[in-house]
C-alpha positions, 0 to 999 in steps of 0.5 A, a space after each residue: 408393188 414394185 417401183 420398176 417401170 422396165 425390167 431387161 432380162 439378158 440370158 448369158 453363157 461362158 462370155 462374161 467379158 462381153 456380159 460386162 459390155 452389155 451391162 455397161 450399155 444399160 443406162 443407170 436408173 432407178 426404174 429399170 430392173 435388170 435380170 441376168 440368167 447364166 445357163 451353165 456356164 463352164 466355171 473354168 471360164 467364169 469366175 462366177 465369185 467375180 460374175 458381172 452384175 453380183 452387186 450391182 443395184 437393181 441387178 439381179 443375177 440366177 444361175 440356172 443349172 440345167 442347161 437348156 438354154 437361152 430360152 429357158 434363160 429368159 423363162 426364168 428372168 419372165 418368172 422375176 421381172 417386175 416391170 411394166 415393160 419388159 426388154 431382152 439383150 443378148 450379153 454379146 449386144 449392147 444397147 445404144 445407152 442414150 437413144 435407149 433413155 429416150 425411148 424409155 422416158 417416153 413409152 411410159 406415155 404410150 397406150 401401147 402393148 408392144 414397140 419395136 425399134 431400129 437396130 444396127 448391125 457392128 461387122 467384125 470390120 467395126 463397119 456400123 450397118 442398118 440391120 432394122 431399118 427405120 427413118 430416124 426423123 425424130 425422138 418420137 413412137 408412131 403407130 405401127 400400120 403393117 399389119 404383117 411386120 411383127 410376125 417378122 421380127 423374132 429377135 427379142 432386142 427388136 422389141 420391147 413388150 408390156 409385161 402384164 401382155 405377156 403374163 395375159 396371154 401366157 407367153 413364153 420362150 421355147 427351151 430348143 437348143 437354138 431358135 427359141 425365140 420364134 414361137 414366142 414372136 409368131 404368138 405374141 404378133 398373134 395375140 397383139 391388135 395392130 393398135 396395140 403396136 407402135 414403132 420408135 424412130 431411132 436405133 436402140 440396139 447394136 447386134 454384134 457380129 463374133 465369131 463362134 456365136 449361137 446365131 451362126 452354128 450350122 451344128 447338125 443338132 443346131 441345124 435340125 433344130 431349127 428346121 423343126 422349130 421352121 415347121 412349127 412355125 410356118 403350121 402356125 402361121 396357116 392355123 392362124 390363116 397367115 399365108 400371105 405371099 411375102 411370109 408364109 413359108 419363111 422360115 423355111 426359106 431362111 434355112 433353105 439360103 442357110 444350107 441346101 444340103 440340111 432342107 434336102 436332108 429334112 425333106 426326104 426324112 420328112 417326106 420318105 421316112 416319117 411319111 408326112 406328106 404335107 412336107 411334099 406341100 410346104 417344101 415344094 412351095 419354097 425348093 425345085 422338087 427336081 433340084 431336091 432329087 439331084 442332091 439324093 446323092 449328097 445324102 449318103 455323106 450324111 451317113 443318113 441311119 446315124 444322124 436320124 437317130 443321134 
């Protein structure tokens, strides 16, 4: 039986001086198992005889060679976590080190399943701003008691799951070029009782703003990529009968704010080329259908043959 109470599992590609800041941010203790997955990293970036973590006590480091991703990353640092509680970093975060012990000297006394936490955002200015906002009154979990806020945090630093949760409701993470973490949030906030699920009141993680990062890629690959992975989400949510105003169709909204070209795009492939007339349903819910028609111009730029079938 293993002696780790928490296992934080970091999936890494081509920035292994940020790796290192990462690592260094996890505080130094015996309970704690970290799992670091490469996802093919270009060796002319990485020294991978010198990788951050080989050595390390109660590190472990997996270089994953096929090149699908941060979620097939995490997929395999789920196969060998051995913690009661399972954390997730990105290697260009870090964690808040000292906030981080207390939560961790104190969730092993709670009855809960699933813990979310506070969340600052670094600008590239250095500027610290609240990304996930939570009243810092003491070092202390609360019972979570909005039913609706776990389907939407899909950031898996936002949270900290019991591993024996997510191996009972077999939980993964897709392997999608980007957005993988959607779908495992949606189903893990499904299958999780609002008893089950408590909040930490102070801010464990810093998400770091950089350039070139996967977050901000508008690729067109990326883009479609998530457009897919937004209608999954939202056919999900009505399965489930989760339709309330303030999330359904969210996802969709978020690609929406993020390019009105790509959601007209998506629209007419979905709507006039596949025939999906449940898309005329979804989009209109959440775009001016006459605002869609006034972009139909736009749509010959995207040389529309070529990129429905690259």
């Amino acid at each position: 039986m293993s002696d780790y109470k928490y296992s934080i599992i970091i999936p890494h590609k081509n920035i292994p001086s940020l790796l290192q800041r990462c690592l260094d941010s996890i505080p130094k203790r015996d309970d704690i198992q970290i799992i670091i997955v490469d996802d093919n990293s270009d060796s002319t970036i990485v020294d991978f005889e010198h990788f951050p973590g080989l050595g390390l006590t109660n590190t472990e480091v997996y270089f994953d060679k096929t090149g699908r991703g941060a979620g097939k990353a995490r997929n395999v640092g789920l196969e060998h976590a051995q913690g009661e509680w399972v954390l997730f970093a990105d290697a260009d975060d870090a964690f808040n080190k000292d906030e981080l012990s207390i939560l961790l000297s104190i969730a092993e006394m709670s009855n809960y399943s699933l813990i979310f936490w506070g969340v600052f955002r670094i600008l590239s200015t250095g500027e610290k701003v609240v990304y996930a906002n939570c009243e810092k009154t003491s070092h202390k979990i609360v019972q979570l008691l909005d039913s609706s806020y776990p389907f939407k945090v899909n950031e898996p630093w936002r949270k900290m799951v019991r591993l024996s949760h997510i191996k009972n409701n077999d939980l993964l993470f897709e392997e999608t070029l980007v957005s993988n973490d959607i779908m495992f949030s949606l189903r893990l906030a499904a299958c999780t009782s609002i008893s089950m699920i408590g909040f930490y009141n102070g801010y464990i993680y810093n998400w770091i703003q950089r350039k070139n990062s996967l977050v901000d890629s508008l690729s067109l690959k990326n883009s479609i990529c998530r457009m897919n992975v937004s209608i999954r989400a939202n056919s999900f949510l009505k399965k489930c009968k989760i339709e309330h105003s303030d999330y359904s169709h969210i996802y969709l909204h978020r690609i929406k704010n993020k390019s009105l070209l790509l959601f007209c795009y998506y629209f007419i492939k979905e709507l006039i080329i596949l025939g999906k007339r449940k898309a005329m349903i979804d989009f209109g819910q959440v775009c001016d259908l006459d605002m869609i028609g006034h972009n139909l111009k736009s749509f010959i730029s995207f040389n529309i043959k070529r990129n429905f079938h690259s």
